[in-house]
N, C-alpha and C positions, 0 to 999 in steps of 0.2 A: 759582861760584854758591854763595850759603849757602842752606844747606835746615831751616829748624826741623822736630822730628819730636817731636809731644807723643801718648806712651802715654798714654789717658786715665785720669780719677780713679787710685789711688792711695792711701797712707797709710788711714785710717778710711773712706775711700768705695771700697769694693770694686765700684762701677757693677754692671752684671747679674752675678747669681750661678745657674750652671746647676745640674745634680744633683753637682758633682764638681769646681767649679773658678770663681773669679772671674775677673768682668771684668779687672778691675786688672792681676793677672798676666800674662795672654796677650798683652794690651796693650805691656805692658812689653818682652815676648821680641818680639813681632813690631817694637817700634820699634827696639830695641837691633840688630835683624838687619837692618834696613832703613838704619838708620842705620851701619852696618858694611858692608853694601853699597856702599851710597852714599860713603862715604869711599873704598873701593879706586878706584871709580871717578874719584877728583878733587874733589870735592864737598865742602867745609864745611860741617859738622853740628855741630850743636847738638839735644840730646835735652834738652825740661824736665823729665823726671826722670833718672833711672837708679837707682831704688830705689825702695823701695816705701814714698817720701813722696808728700804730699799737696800740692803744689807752692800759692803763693797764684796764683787768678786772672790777678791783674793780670802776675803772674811768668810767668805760660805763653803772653802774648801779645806779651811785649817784644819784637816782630818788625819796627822802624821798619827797621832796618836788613840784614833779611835778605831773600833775593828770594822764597824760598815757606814756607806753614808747613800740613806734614800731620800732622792730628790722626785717628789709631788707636782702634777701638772696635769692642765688639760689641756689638752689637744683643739686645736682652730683649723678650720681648711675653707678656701670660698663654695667649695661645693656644699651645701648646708646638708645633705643627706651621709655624708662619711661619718662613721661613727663607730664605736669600738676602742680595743685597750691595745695599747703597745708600749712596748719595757726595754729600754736600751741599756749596754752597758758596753763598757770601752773598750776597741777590740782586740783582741789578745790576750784578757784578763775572764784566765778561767774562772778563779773564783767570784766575778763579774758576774758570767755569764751561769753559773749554777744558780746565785742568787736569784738573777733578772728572772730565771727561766722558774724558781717554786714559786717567788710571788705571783708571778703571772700566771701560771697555773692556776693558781688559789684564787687570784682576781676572776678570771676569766667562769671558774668554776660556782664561784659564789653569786656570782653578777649575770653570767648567763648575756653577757654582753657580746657583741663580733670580737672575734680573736685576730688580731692585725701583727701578733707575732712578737719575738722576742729579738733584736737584731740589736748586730753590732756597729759602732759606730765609733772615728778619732774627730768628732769637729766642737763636739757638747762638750764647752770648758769644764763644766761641775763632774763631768766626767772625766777628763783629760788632763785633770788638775790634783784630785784626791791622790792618795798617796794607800790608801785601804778598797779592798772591793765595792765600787760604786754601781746605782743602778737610777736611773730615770725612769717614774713611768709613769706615762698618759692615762690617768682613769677614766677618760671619756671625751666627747666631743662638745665642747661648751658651744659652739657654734649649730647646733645641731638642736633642733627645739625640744624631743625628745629627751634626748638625753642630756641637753642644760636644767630641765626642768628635775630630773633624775637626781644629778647631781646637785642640785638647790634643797634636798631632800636627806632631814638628819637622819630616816629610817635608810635610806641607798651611802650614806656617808658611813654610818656605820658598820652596815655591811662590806663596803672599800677598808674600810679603816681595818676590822676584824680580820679580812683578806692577806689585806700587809701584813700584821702580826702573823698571819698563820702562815706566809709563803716565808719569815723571817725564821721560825720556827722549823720548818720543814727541813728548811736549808740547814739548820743548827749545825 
């Protein structure tokens, strides 16, 4: 099975920035560990970065030919107390939404974090654009002091990272 694994934004779009650390970054460590996982395991990976470029769109969906592609993020809100996991995937697409729904499971189980739900969505290009069952999902709230500092954390990354493989696996 090949697995795309797109750390979100990148280069000049640093996506949410908390008191202490961007999107971008964590993004990056959690794919690179997911996708190091996922390789011990047998799995063919493909990361659209591995550095902290700005990948073009079109370049982080060229998925005709891979069987899944999970896109990595954390969540920002102005309310700084929102916090929790949520896993999107494109609406209409069952096998989307089976995936979206074991990772999250498995995140939510492992992390013991608020469960903010599995929903569907047509406006997330990386979703709207794959061509194989795609899934987004938010491990956390970087804007949230709590849980940036969580996520700044190679013991809580680990554990996300672990989470993915095993809601990937479930799914099998």
């Amino acid at each position: 099975m090949k697995i795309i694994i797109d750390p979100g934004h990148g280069g000049k779009d640093a996506g949410a920035v908390g008191e202490f650390s961007c999107e971008k970054d964590i993004n990056l460590k959690l794919a690179k560990l997911i996708g190091f996982l996922l390789e011990y395991l047998g799995y063919k990976v493909k990361l659209t970065r591995d550095n902290d470029c700005l990948p073009i769109w079109a370049e982080r969906v060229e998925s005709s030919k891979e069987d899944l592609f999970i896109s990595i993020h954390c969540n920002g809100a102005p309310n700084k107390s929102a916090q929790g996991i949520e896993t999107f995937y494109y609406v209409g697409s069952k096998q989307g939404r089976l995936l979206a729904q074991s990772i999250h499971r498995s995140l939510v189980k492992v992390t013991n974090s608020v469960d903010r739900l599995v929903k569907d969505n047509n406006d997330l290009y990386v979703l709207k654009k794959t061509k194989c069952p795609a899934v987004l999902v938010e491990v956390g709230f970087i804007t949230n002091s709590y849980e940036e500092k969580l996520l700044n954390s190679a013991d809580y990354q680990l554990k996300i990272a672990l989470a993915v493989v095993q809601g990937i696996e479930d799914k099998g």
